[in-house]
Backbone as CSV, one residue per row, in Angstrom:
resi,resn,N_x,N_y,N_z,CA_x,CA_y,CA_z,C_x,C_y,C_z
1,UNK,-18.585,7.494,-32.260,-18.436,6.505,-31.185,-19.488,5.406,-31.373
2,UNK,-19.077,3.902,-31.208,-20.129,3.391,-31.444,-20.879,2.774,-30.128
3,UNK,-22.358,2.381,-30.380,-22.868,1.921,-28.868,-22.690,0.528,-28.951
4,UNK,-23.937,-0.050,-27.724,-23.396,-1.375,-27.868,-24.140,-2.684,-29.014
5,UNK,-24.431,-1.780,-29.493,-25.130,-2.427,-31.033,-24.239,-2.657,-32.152
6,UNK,-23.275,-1.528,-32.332,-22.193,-1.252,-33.321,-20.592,-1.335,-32.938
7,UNK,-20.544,-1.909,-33.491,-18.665,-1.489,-33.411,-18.042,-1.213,-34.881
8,UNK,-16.838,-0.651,-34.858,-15.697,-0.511,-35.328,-15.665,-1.521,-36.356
9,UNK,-15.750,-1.660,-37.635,-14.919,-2.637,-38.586,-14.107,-1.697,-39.749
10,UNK,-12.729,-0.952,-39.327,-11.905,-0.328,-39.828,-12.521,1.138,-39.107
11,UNK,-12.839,2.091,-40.136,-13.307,3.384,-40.151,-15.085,3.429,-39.779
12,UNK,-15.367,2.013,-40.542,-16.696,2.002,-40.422,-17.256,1.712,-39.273
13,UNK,-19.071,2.221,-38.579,-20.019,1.319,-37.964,-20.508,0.304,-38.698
14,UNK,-20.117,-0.686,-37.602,-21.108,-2.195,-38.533,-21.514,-2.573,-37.484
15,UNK,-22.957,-3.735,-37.339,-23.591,-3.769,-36.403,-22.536,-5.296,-35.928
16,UNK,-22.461,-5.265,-34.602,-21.903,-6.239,-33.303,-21.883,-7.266,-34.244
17,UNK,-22.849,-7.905,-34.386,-22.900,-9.281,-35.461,-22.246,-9.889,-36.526
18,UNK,-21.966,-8.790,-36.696,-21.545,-8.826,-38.547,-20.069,-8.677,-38.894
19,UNK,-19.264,-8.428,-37.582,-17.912,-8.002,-37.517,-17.076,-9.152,-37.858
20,UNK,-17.132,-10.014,-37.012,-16.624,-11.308,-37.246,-16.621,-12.126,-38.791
21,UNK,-17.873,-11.862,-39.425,-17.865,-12.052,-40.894,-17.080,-11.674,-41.318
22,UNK,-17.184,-10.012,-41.446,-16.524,-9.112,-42.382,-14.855,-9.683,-42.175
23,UNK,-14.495,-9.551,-41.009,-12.969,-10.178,-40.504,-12.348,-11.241,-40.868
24,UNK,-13.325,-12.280,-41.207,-13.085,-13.636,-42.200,-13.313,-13.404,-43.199
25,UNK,-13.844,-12.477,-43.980,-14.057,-12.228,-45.026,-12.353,-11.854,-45.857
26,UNK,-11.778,-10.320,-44.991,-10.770,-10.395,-45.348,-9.553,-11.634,-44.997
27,UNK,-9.368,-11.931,-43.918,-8.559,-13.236,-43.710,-8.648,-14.117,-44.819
28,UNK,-9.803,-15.058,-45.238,-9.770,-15.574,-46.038,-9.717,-15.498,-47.158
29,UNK,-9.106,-13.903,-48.000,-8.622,-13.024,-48.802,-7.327,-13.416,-49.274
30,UNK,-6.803,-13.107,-47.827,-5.342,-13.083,-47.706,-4.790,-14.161,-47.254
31,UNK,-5.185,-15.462,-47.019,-4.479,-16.051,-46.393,-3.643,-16.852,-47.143
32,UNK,-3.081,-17.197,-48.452,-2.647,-17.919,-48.839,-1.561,-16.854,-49.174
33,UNK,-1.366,-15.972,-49.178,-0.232,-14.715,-49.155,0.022,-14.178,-47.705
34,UNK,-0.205,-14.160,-46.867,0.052,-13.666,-45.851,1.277,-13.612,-45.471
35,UNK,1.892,-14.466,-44.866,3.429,-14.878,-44.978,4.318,-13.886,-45.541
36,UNK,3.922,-14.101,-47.058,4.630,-12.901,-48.188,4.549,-11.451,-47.877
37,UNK,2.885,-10.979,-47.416,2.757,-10.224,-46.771,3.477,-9.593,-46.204
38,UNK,3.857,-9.979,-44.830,4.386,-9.894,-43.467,5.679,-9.564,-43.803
39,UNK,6.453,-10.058,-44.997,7.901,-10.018,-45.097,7.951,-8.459,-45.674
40,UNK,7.428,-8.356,-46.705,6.907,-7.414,-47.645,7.064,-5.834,-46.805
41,UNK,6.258,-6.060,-45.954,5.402,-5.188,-45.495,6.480,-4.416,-44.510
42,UNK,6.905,-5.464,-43.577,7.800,-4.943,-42.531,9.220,-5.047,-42.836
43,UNK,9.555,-5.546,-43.613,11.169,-5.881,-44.634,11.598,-6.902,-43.668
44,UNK,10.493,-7.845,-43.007,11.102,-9.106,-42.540,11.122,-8.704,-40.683
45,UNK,10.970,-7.680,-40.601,10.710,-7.453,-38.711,9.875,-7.879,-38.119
46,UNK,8.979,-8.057,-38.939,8.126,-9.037,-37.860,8.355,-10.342,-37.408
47,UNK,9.580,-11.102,-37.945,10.349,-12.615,-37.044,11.043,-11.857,-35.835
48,UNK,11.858,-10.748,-36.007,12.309,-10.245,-34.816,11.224,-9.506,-33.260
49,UNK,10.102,-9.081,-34.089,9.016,-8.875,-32.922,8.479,-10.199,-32.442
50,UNK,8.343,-10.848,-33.232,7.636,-12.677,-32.553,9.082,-13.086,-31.778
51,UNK,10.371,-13.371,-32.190,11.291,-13.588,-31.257,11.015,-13.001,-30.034
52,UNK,11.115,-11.851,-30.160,11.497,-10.764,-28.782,10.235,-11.700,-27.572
53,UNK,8.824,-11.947,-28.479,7.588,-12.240,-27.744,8.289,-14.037,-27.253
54,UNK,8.561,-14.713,-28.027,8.943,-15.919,-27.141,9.764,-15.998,-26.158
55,UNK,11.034,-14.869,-26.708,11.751,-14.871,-25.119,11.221,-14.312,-23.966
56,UNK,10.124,-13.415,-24.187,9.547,-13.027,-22.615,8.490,-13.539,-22.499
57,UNK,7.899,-14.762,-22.721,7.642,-15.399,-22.821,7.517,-17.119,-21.510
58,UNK,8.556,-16.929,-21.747,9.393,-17.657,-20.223,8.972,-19.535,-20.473
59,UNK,8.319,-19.698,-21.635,7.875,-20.662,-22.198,9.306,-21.764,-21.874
60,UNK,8.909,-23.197,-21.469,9.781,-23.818,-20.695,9.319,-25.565,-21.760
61,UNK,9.970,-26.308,-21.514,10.104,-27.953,-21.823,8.555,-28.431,-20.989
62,UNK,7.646,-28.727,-21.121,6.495,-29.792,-20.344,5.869,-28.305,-20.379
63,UNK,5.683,-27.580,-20.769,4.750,-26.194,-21.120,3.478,-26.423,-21.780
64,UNK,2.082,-25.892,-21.533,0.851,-26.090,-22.328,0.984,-24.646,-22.763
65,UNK,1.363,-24.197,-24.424,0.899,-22.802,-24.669,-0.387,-22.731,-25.779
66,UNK,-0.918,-21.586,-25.403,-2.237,-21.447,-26.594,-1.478,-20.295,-27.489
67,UNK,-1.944,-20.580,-28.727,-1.463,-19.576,-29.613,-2.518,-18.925,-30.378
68,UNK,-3.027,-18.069,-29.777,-4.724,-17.413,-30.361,-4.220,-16.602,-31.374
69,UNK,-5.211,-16.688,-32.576,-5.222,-15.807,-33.864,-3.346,-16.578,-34.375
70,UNK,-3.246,-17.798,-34.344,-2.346,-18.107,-34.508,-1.384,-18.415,-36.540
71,UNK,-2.756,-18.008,-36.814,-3.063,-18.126,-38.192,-1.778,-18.832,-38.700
72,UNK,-0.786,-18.658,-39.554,-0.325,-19.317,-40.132,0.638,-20.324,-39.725
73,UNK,1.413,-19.999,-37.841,1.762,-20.910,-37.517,3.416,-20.660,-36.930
74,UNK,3.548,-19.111,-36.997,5.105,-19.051,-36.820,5.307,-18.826,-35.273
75,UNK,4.253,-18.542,-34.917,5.204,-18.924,-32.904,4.581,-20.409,-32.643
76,UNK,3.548,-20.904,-33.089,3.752,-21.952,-32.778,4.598,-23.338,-33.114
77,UNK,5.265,-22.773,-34.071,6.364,-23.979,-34.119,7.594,-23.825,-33.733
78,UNK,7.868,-22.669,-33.453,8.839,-21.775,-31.981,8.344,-23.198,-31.139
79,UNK,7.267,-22.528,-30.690,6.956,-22.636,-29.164,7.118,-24.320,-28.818
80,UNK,6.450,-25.325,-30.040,6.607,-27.002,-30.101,7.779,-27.222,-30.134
81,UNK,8.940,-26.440,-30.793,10.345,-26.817,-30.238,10.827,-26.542,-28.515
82,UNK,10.333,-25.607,-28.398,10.658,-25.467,-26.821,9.931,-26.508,-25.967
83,UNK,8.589,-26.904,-26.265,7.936,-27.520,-24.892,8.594,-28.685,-25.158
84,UNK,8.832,-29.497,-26.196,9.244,-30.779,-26.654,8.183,-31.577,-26.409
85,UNK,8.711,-32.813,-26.146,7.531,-34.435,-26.102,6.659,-34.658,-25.116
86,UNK,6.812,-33.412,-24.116,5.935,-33.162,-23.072,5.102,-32.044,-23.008
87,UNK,5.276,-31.543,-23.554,4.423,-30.370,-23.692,3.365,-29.976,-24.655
88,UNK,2.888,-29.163,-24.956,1.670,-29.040,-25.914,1.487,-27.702,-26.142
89,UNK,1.052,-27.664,-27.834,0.931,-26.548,-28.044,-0.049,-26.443,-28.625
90,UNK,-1.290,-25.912,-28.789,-2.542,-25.562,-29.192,-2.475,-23.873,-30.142
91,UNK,-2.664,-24.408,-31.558,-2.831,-23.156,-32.625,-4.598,-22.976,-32.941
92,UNK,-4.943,-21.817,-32.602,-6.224,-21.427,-32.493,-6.208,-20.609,-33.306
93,UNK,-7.426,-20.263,-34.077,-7.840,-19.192,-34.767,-9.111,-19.233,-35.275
94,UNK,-9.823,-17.999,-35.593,-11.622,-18.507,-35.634,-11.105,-18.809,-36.985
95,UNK,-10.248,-18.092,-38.028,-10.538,-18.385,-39.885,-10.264,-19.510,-40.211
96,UNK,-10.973,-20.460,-40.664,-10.448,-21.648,-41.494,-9.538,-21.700,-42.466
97,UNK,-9.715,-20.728,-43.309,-8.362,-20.423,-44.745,-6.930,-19.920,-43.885
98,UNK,-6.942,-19.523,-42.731,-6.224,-18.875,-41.992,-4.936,-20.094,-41.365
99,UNK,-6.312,-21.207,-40.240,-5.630,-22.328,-39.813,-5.433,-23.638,-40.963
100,UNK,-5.710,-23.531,-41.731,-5.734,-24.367,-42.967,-4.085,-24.502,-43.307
101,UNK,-4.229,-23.083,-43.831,-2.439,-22.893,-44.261,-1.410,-22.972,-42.939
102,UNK,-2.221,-22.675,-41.845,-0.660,-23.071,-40.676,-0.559,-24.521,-40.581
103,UNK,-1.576,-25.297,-40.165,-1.868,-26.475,-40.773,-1.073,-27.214,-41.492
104,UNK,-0.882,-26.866,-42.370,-0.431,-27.365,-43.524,1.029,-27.108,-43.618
105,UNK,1.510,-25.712,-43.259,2.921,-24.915,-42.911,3.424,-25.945,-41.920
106,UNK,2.907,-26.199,-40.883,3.601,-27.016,-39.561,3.642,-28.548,-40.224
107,UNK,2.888,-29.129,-40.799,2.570,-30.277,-40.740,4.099,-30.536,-42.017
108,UNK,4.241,-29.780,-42.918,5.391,-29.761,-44.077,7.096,-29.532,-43.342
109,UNK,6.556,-28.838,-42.233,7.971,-28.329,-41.144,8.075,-29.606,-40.098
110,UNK,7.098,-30.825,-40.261,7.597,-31.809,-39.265,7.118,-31.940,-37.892
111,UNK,6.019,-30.750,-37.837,5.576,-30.918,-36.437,4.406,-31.692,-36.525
112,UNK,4.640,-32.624,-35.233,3.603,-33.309,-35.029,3.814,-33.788,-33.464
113,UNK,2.764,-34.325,-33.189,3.250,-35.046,-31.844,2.634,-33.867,-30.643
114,UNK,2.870,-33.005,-30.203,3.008,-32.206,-29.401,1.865,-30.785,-29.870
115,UNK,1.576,-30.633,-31.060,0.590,-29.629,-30.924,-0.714,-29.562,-32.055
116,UNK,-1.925,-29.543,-31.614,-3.377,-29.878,-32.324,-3.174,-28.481,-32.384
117,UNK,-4.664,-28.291,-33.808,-4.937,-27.047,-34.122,-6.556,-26.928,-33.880
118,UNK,-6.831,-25.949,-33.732,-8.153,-25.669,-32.558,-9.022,-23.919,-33.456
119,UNK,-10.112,-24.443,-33.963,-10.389,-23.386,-34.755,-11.462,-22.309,-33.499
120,UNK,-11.375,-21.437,-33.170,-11.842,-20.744,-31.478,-11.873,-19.459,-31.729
121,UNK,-12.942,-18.739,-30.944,-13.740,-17.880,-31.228,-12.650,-16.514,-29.614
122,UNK,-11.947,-16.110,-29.883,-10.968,-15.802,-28.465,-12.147,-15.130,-27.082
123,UNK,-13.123,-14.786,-27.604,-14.225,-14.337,-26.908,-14.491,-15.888,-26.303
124,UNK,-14.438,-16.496,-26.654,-15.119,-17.744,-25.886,-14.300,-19.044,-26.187
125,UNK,-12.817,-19.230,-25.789,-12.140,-19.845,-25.533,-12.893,-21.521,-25.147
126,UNK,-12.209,-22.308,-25.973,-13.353,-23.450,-25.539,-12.442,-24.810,-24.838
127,UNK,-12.024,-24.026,-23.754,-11.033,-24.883,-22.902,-11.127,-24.391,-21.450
128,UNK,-10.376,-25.864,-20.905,-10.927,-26.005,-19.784,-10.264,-24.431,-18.531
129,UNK,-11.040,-24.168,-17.391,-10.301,-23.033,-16.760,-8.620,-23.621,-16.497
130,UNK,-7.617,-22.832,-16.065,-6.392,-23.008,-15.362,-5.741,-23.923,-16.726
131,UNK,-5.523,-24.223,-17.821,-5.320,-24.867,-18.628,-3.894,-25.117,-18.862
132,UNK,-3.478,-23.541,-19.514,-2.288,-23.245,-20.481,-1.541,-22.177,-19.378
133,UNK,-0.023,-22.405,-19.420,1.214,-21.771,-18.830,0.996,-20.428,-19.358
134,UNK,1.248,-20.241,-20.909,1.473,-19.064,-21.713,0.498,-19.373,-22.324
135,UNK,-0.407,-17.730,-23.240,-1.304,-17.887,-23.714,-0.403,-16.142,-24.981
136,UNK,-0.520,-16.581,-26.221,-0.030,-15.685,-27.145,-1.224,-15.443,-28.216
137,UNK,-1.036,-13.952,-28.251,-1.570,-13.389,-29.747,-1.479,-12.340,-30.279
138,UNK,-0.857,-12.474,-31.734,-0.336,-12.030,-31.812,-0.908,-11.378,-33.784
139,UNK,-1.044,-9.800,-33.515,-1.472,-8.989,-34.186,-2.999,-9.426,-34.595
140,UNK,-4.304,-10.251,-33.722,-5.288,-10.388,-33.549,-6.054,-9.783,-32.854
141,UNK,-5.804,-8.878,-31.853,-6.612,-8.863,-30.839,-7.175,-7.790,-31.110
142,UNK,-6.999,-6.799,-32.650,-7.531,-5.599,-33.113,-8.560,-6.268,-33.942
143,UNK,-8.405,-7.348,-34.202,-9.803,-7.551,-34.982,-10.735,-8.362,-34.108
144,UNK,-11.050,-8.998,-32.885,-11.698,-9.138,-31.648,-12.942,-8.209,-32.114
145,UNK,-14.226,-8.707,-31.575,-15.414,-8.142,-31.600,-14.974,-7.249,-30.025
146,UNK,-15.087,-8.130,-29.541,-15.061,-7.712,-27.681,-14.165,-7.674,-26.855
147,UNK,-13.119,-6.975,-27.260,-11.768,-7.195,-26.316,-11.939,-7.541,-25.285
148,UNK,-12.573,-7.184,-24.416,-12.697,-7.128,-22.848,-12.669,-8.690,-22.643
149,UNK,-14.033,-8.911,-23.467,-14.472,-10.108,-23.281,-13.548,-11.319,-23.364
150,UNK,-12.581,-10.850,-24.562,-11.816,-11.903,-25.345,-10.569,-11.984,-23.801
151,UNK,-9.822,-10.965,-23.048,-9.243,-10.854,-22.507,-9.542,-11.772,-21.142
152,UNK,-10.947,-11.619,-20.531,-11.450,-12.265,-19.264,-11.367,-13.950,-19.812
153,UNK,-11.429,-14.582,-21.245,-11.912,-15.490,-21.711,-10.400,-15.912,-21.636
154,UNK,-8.856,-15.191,-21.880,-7.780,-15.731,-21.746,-7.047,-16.183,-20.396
155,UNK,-8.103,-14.855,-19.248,-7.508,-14.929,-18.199,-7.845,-16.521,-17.386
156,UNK,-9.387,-16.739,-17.888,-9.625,-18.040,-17.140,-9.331,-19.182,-17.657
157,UNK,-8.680,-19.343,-19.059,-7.678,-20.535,-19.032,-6.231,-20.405,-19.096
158,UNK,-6.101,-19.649,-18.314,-4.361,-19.153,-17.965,-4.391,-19.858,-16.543
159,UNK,-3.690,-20.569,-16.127,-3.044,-21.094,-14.877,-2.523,-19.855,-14.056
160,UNK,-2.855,-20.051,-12.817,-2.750,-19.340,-11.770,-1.302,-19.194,-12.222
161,UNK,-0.254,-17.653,-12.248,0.976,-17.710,-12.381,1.392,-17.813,-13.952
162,UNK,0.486,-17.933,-14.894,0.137,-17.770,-16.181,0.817,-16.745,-17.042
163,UNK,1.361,-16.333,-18.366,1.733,-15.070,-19.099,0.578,-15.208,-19.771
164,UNK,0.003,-13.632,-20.024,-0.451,-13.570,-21.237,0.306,-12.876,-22.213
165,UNK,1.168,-12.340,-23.309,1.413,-11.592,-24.187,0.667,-11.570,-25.475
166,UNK,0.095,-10.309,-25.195,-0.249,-9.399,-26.753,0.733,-8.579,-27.881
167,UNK,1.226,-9.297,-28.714,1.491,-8.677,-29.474,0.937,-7.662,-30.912
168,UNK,0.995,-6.417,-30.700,0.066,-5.688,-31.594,0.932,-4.657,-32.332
169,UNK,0.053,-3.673,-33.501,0.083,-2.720,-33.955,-0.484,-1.447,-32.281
170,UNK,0.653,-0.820,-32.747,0.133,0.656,-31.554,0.387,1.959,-32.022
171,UNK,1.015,2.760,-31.445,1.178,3.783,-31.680,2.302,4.913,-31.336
172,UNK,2.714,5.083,-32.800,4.236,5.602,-32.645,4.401,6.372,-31.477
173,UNK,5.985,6.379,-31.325,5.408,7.465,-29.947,6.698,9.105,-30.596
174,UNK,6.628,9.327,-31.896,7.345,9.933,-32.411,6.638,10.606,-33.470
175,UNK,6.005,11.997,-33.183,5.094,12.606,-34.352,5.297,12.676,-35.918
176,UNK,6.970,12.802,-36.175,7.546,12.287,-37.657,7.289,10.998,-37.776
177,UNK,7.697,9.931,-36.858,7.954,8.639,-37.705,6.130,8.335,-37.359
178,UNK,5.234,8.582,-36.598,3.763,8.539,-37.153,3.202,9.162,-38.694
179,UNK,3.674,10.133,-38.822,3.528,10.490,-40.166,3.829,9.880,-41.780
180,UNK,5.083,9.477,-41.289,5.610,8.697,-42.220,4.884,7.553,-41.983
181,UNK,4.665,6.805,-40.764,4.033,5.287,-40.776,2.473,5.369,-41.527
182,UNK,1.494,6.570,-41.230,0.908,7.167,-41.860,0.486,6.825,-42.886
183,UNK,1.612,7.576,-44.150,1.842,7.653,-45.545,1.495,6.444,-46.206
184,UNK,2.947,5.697,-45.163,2.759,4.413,-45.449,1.803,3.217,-45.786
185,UNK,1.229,3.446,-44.747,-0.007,2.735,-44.617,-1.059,2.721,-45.506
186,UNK,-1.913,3.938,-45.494,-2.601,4.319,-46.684,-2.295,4.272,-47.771
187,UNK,-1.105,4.878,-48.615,-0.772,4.951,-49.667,-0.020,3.734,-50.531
188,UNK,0.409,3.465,-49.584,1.614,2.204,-50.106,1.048,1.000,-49.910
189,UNK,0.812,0.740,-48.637,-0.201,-0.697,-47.818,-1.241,-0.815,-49.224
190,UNK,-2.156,-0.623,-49.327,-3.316,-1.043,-50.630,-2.713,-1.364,-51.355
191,UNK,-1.578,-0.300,-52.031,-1.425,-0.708,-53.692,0.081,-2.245,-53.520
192,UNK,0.442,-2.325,-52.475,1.083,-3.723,-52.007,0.363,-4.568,-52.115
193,UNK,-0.727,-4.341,-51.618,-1.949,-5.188,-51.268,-2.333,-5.844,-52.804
194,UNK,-2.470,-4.935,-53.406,-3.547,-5.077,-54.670,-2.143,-5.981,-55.707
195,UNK,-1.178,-5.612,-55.915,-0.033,-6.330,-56.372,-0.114,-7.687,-55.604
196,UNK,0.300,-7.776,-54.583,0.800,-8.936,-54.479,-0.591,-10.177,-54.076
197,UNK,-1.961,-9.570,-53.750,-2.945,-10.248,-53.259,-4.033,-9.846,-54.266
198,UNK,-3.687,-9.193,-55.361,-5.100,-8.923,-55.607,-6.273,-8.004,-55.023
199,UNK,-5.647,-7.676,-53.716,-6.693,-7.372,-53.336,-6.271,-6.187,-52.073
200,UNK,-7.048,-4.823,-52.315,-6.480,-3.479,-52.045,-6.891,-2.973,-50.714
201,UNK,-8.826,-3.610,-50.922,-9.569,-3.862,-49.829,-8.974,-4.207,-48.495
202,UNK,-8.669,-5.413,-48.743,-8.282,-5.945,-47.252,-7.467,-4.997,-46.723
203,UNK,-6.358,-4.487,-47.359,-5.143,-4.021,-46.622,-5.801,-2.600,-46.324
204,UNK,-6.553,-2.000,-47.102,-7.320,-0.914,-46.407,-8.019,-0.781,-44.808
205,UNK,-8.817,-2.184,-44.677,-9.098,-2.250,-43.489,-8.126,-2.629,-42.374
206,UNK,-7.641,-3.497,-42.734,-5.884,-3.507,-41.735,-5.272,-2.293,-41.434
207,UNK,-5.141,-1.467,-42.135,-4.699,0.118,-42.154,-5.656,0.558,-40.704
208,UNK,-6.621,0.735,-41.332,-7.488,1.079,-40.908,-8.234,0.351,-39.206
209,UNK,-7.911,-0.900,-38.997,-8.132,-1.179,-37.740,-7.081,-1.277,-37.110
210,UNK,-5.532,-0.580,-37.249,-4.544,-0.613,-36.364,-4.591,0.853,-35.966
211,UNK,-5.391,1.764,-36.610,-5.812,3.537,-35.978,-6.631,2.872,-35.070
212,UNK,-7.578,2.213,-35.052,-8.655,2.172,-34.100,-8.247,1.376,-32.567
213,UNK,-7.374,0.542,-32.854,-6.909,0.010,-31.916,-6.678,0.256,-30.537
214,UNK,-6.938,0.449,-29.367,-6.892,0.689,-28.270,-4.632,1.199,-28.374
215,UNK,-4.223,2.193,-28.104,-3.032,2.497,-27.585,-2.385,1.874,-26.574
216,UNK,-1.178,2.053,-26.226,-0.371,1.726,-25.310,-0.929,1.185,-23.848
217,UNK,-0.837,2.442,-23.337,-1.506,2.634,-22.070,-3.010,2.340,-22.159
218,UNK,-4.045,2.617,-22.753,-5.054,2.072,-22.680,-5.575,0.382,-22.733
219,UNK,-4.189,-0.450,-23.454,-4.136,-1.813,-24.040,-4.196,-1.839,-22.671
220,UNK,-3.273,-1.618,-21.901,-2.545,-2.110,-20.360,-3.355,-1.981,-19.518
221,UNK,-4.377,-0.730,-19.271,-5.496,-0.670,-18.484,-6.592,-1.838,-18.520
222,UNK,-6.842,-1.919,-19.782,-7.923,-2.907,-20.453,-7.554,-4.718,-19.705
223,UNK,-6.388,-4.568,-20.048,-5.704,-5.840,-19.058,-5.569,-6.107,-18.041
224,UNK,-5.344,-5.172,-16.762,-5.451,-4.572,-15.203,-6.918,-4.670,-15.254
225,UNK,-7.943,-3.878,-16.074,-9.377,-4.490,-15.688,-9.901,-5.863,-15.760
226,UNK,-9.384,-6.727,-16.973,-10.109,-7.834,-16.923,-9.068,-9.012,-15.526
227,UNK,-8.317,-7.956,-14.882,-8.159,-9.392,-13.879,-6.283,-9.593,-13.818
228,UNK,-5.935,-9.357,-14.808,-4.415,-9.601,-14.674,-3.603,-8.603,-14.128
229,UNK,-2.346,-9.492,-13.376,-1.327,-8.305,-12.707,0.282,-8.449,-13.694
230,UNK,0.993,-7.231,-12.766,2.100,-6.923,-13.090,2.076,-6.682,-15.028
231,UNK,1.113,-5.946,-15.205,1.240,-5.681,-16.731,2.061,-4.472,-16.809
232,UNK,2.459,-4.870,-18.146,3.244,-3.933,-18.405,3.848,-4.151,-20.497
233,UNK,4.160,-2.940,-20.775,4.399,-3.357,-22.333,5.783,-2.623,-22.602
234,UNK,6.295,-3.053,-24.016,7.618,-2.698,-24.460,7.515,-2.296,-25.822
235,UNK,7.481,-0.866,-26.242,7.555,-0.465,-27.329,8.443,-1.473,-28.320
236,UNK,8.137,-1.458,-29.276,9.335,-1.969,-30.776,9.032,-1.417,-31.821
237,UNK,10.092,-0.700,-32.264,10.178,0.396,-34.122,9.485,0.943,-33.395
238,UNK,10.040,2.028,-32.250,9.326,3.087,-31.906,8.354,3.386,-31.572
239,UNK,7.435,2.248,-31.292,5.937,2.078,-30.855,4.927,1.915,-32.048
240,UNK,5.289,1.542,-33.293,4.692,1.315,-34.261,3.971,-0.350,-33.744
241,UNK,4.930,-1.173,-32.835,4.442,-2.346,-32.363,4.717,-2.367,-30.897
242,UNK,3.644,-2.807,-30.312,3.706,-3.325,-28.856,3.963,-4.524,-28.272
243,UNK,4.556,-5.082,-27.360,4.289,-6.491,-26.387,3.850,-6.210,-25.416
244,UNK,2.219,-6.176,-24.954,1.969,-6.553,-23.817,2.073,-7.761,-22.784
245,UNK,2.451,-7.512,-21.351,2.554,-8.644,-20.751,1.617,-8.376,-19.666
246,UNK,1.245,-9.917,-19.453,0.018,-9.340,-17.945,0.185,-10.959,-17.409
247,UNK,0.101,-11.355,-15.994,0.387,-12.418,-15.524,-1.506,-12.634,-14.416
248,UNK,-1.474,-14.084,-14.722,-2.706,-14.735,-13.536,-2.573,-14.327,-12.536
249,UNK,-2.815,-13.720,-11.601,-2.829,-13.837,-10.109,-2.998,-14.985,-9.701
């Protein structure tokens, strides 16, 4: 267990400080593959888990959404088609190699006009309180130094009446298909890794910080404490992925 000196970076203690490095360290690993990644990895399900997240979502035309840990850019150019010429969409992420390539992804896809990119620390959100309608993030919030923190930091620029959705890695809720996801992970995840990125490391700790990850029901508590109501989440692939939802009071 770690105190409040140490946390979690995969399997390991590393001291509070140093987490955030290590976390850009791998990001900026992977980021020019990521994409490839993602397809790779999930045989392309992860556009259908980001769908599922925009439609509950409730994201509307003249909408302000934040898109934290938004890295390469795929709900936020969802989301700039929905708000249109009135609305705004803000892509955040602390990695530079991370927002670089969404950056660059959106800017080649034609978006402009309607959404800046914002490099932000989710612990310390650097916008004004009551801000943004919807606030999204999505498979970030396991690499967060301070969840709690990062969570109270979404709630106060969420507009009274606000969504937040978390989309994450969780936990099967099926003792075979955990096993198999398991296998997967460890065995297969690296040597994917090491093929298609070079690099075996990173995907080790990814493995490795979606075990550590706060669960289902504990995500949802964590959210009910820092302040938000009517939460609630929706398994997907069996609870291998979550959508949390939690609204401003």
């Amino acid at each position: 267990m770690s105190d409040k000196n140490t946390t979690h970076f995969g399997y390991q203690e590393v001291p509070v400080d140093e987490k955030a490095e290590r976390v850009a360290d791998v990001f900026h690993s992977v980021a020019g593959r990521y994409d490839l990644m993602n397809d790779i990895l999930s045989g392309g399900v992860h556009r259908l888990w980001k769908r599922f997240t925009i439609e509950l979502s409730g994201v509307r035309a003249g909408h302000k959404v934040l898109d934290i840990a938004g890295g390469t850019g795929d709900l936020s150019y969802k989301f700039s088609r929905i708000v249109g010429p009135d609305g705004l969409v803000v892509l955040a992420d602390i990695n530079e190699s991370m927002l670089r390539v969404g950056r660059d992804r959106l800017i080649d896809r034609g978006v402009s006009g309607n959404l800046v990119v914002s490099q932000a620390d989710a612990q310390y959100l650097p916008y004004p309180d009551n801000t943004f309608d919807c606030i999204t993030i999505a498979f970030g919030l396991r690499n967060v130094t301070d969840k709690d923190m990062a969570l109270r930091s979404m709630l106060r620029v969420l507009k009274p009446g606000g969504r937040l959705l978390v989309l994450e890695f969780s936990k099967p809720k099926s003792q075979l298909l955990s096993k198999v996801y398991d296998t997967y992970s460890f065995r297969l995840l690296p040597i994917i890794g090491k093929v298609v990125t070079n690099d075996a490391d990173s995907y080790n700790y990814l493995a490795e910080s979606i075990r550590m990850h706060p669960d289902q029901a504990t995500l949802k508590e964590m959210m009910e404490n820092a302040g938000f109501a009517n939460c609630d989440y929706h398994n997907l692939t069996g609870g291998i992925v979550a959508l949390h939802k939690g609204v401003k009071p």
